[in-house]
N, C-alpha and C positions, 0 to 999 in steps of 0.2 A: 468231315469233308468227303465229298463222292468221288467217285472215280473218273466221272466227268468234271468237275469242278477243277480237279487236280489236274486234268491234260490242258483246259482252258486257261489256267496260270501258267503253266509253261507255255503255251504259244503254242501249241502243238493241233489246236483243234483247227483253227484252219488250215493245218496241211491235213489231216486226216478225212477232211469233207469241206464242200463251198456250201456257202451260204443253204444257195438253193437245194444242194443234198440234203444240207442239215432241216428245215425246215420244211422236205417233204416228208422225211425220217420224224421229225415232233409228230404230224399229222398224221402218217401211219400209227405212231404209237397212241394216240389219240384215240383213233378209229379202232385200236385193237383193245385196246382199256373201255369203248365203249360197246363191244360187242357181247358183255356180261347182262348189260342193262335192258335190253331188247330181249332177253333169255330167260329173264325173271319171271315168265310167266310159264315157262316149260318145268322151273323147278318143284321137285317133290315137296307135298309139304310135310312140314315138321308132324303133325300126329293126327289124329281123330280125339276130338273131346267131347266126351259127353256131358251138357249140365244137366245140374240137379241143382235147385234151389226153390225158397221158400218167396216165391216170385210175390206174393199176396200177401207181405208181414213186412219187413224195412224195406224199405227201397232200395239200397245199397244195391241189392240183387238186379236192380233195372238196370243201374247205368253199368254194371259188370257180363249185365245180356247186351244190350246194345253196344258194348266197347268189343265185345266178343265178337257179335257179327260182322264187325267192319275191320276184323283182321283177317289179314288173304293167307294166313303163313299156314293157318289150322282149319280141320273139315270140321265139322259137327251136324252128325249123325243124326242125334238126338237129342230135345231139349225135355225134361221132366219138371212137371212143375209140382211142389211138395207140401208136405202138411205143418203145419205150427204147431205149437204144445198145445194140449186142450184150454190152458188157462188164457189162452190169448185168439182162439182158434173160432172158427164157424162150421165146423165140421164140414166144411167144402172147399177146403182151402184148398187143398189141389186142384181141383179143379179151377177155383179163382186164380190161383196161381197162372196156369195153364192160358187162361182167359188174360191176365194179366200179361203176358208172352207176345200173345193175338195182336195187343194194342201197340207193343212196341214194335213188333214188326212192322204193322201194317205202317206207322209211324214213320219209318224208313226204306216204305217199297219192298218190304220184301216178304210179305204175305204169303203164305204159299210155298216158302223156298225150302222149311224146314220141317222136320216131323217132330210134334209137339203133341206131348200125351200128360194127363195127370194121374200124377201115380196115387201111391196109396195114401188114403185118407185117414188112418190111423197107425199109431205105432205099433211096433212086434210089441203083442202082449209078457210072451216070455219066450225061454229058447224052446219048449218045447209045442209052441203055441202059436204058430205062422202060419199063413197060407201065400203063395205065390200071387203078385200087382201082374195087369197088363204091363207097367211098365218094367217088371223086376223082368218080365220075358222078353222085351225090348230089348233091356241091357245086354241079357243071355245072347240071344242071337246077333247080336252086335259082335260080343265080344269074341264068339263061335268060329268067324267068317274065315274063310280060309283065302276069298278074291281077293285081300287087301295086303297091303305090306305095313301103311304108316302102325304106327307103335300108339294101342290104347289108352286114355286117358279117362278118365273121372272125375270133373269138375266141380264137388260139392261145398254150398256154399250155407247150409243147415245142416238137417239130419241125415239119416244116412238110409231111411228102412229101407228105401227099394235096392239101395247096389244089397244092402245084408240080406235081402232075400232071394234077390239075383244071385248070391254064393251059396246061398242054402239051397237052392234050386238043383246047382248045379257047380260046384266045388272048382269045376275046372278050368272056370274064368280067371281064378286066384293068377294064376300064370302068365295070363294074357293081357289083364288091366293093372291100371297102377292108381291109384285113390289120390288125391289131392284133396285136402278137408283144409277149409276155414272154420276149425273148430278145435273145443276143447281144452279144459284148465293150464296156466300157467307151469311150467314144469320147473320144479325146484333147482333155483338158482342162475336158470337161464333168461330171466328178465324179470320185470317190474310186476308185483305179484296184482292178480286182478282186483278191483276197485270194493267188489266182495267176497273176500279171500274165503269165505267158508262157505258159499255154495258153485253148487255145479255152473259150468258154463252153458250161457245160452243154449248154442247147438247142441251140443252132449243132451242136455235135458231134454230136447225134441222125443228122441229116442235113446235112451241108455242102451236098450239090450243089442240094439242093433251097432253102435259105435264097439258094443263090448264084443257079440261076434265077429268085427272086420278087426278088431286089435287082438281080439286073446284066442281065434281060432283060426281064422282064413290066414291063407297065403297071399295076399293082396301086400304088395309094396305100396306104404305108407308116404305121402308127402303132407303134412301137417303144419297147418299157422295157427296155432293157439291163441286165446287171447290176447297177450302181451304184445304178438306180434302184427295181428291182424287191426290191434286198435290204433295202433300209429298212422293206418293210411289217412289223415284228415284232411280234409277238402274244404275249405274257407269257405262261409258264409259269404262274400265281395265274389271268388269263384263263381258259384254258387247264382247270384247276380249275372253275372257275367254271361253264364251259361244261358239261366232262362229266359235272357234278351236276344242269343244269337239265333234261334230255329224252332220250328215247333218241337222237335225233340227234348232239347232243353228247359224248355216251357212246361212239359208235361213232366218231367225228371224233377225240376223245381218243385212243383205242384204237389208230388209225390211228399217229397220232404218236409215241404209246407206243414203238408195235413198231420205230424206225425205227433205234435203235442195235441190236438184232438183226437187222435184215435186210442192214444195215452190214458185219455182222461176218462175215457169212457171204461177201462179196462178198470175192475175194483182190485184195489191194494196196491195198484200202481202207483209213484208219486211222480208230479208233476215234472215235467219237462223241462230242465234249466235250458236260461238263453242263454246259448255262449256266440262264439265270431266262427265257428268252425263243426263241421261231421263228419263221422266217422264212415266213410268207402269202404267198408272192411271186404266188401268179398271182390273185390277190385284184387287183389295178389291172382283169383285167378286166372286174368290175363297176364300179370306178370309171369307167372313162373310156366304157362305154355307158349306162349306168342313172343315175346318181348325178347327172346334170348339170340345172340351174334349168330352168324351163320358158321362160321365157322368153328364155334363150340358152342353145337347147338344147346345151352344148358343156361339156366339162370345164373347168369356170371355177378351180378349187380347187387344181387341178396346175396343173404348169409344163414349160414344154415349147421346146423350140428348134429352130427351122423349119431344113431346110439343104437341099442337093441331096443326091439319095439317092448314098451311096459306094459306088463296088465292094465286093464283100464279096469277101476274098481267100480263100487255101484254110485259110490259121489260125486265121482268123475274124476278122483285122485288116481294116481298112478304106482305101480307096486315092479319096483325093479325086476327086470329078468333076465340075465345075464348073455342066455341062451338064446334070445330071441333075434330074429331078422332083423336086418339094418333098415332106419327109417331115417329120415331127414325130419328135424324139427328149427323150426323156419324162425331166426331171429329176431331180423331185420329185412324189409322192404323197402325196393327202392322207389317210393313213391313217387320222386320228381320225375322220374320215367313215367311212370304209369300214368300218373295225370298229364302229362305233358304230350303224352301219346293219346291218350283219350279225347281230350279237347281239339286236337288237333284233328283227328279221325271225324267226330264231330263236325267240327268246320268244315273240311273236305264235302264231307256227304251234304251239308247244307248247301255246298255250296255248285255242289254237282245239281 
């Protein structure tokens, strides 16, 4: 019981104010609870993130671009659009990527708004065999800037080679960016082991040597959603529906998904595409874990996550304890009913503006 509630049982509140005090007093408090609301647009935002994604290979990467740019909490700087493995690849995937960006943008008016580059189109051959991307020098000087305050991010939702040659470049970013990877083998006993437990994870395979420089040499603070964890974000086929009736956005997001047991089939050694009722949004956590978080602890409160020393990353993508190593978050659990429920909503909004 409140403090008010308790003076109103005794009888005491009408001698302490009349009516009309009291009711001018709710109204001030009204007024003064809503002067936060009108101020929302003076506050700092939460960070700078940079993507990186393989915009030109699953779709997943679209609707985690376009849920990204319809949140007001985070800047982004820069968008890089990245390469596939060669087995799945057109040796122009960055750039397709890049072109792929173009479309969603333009998709939702915002053409124009963003600086949009394709990084490199091949992976670091070995460590001692790199040369420096337009975009790895993007990153750099991003990450440089001394005119900013918000705290840098890395939003990578594939491989990794431009932030790794963005560190080889220049070592001194380590300190100033923080990595966010959708990627990377199941790690022993922290969840549900991958569906094939004896090869490397999609992304890790993009690029090995580059996953292996930002884990086993740089200073870069790690935020990691491995397999196990990134596969839970699933988004219903009926969704899915849903979506590609409400906007052209959705329509083209739809379309994307559609095409994916044909572009499947084309690929040799691949096997066909089971129909199920549901897909997997795996690179959707990156809106969760930069935007989505309280104001008031600004921090992905809704996941779950387990602090450890960062592991070697081996050459199969397994992991080799070390005891010694800088604390990294490895991401459990995701709160998808958030994410999607914020997505579609964001969605509708913009449709409906």
């Amino acid at each position: 019981m409140t403090a008010l509630e308790k003076i109103s049982r005794r009888g005491a509140l009408p001698h302490i104010m009349g009516r009309r005090k009291f009711v001018g007093s709710t109204v001030a408090l009204i007024g003064a609870l809503a002067v936060p609301l009108t101020a929302l647009g003076k506050q700092p935002a939460l960070a700078r993130v940079i993507l990186d994604n393989d915009f030109a290979g699953d779709p997943d990467g679209l609707f985690q671009l376009a849920h990204h740019v319809l949140c007001s909490s985070v800047k982004i700087p820069l968008i890089v659009g990245s390469h596939l493995p060669a087995k799945f690849g057109s040796g122009h995937d960055a750039q397709d990527a890049a072109s792929r960006v173009g479309e969603v943008l333009e998709i939702l008016n915002l053409a124009g708004k963003y600086n949009v580059m394709a990084g490199s189109e091949t992976p670091i051959q070995s460590r001692t065999s790199w040369k420096p991307s337009t975009a790895s020098a993007a990153i750099v000087r991003e990450a440089m800037r001394d005119d900013v305050t918000e705290p840098l991010i890395y939003a990578a939702g594939a491989g990794l080679t431009d932030l790794a040659l963005a560190w080889l470049s220049e070592p001194r970013i380590g300190r100033r960016i923080k990595l966010i990877w959708i990627g990377g083998n199941t790690h022993a006993g922290f969840g549900n082991p991958a569906a094939k437990p004896g090869e490397p994870e999609f992304n890790f395979s993009i690029d090995p040597v580059a996953a292996q420089v930002l884990f086993n040499e740089s200073d870069i603070e790690i935020w990691q959603v491995p397999s196990d964890a990134y596969s839970q974000m699933l988004f219903s086929t009926a969704e899915l529906e849903e979506l590609g009736a409400q906007s052209r956005l959705g329509a083209y997001l739809k379309a994307k998904v559609d095409a994916i047991p044909e572009m499947f089939a084309k690929i040799p050694g691949v096997p066909p595409v089971a129909m199920t009722d549901a897909y997997v949004l795996g690179d959707s956590p990156l809106v969760t874990l930069t935007a989505l978080v309280p104001p008031m602890q600004p921090d992905p409160t809704s996941s779950r996550y387990k602090l450890l020393p960062t592991p070697r990353l081996l050459d199969n993508g397994n992991y080799a304890e070390r005891p010694g190593g800088r604390p990294m978050r490895v991401y459990t659990y995701l709160d998808a009913g958030l994410t999607f429920r914020d997505m579609m909503a964001r969605f509708r909004l913009h449709s409906a503006a």
